[in-house]
N, C-alpha and C positions, 0 to 999 in steps of 0.2 A: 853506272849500269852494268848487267851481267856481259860476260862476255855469251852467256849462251842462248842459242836460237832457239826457238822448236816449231818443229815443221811437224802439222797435224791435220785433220778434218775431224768439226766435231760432229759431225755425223756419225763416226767410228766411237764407238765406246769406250776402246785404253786411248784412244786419244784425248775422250773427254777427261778421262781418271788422270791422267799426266796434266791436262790443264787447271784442272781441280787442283790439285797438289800443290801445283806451280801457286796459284793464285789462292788458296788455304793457309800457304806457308810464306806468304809476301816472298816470292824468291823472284826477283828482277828476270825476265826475259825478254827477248827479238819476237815478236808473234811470228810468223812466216804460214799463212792460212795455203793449204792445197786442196785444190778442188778436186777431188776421188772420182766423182759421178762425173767430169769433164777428161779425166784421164791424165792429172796435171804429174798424178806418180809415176807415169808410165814416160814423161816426158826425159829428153836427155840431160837438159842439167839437174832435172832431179834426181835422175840415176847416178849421178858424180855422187850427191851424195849419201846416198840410198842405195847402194846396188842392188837390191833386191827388190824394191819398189812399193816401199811398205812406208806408211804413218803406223805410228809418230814416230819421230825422229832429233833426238837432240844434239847441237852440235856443241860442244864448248872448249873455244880458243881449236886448238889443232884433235882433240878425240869426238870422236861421234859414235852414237849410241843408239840402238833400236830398241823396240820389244818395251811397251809398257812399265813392266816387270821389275824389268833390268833398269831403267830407266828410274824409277821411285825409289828404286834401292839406291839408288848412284845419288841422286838427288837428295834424298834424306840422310846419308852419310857427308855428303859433303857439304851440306848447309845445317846440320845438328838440330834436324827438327825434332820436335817432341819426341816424347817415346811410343804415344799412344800410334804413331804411326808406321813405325819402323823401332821395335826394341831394341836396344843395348845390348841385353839380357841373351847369352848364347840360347838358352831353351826358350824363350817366351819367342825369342826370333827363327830360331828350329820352327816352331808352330805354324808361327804365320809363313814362314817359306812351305811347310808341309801344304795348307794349304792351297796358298800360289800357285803351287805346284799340280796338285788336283782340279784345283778351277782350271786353269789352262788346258788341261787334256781332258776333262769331263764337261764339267758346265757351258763353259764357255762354246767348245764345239759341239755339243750336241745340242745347246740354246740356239743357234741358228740357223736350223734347221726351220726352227719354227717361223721365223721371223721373215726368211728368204725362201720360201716355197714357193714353186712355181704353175 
């Protein structure tokens, strides 16, 4: 078994895209489910190890890792999944980071808006 956990709620969306991955690419993990809407990130031993209080979160052996993102990338390099996921390729992988990079600051925050109005 992997040594690594990941701590997530799939209510959150990169939490579900991290578990996806996980379980797309058969990569062994610890489940460790936190409940969001109950405040289980806000609680003290998850800020050990979250300090910022955020899913997802994966922990493996002594490094831990936040942010979706970062997280798929760390994961697709160190278990050599396909390419179709994470390219090899310096330009084809420029791309999808350009991307990345724009969903993050565009799509993604200003999609929720929609979704969380009050």
């Amino acid at each position: 078994m992997s040594s690594i956990k990941l701590y997530y709620d799939l209510t959150s969306p990169p939490c579900r895209a991290v578990y996806i991955f996980l379980k797309a690419n058969n990569i062994p993990f610890k489940d460790q489910s936190i409940d969001i809407t109950n405040g289980e990130h806000r609680r003290e031993e998850f800020l050990k190890i979250s300090p910022i209080g955020k899913v997802p979160v994966i922990v493996d052996g002594d490094f831990r890792l936040t942010e979706s993102v970062a997280i798929i990338q760390y994961l697709a390099q160190k278990f050599s999944t396909p390419d179709h996921w994470y390219p090899r390729n310096t330009v084809r992988r420029a791309r999808i980071d350009e991307f990345l990079s724009w969903h993050q600051t565009n799509t993604r925050l200003n999609a929720g808006g929609l979704f969380f109005q009050t």
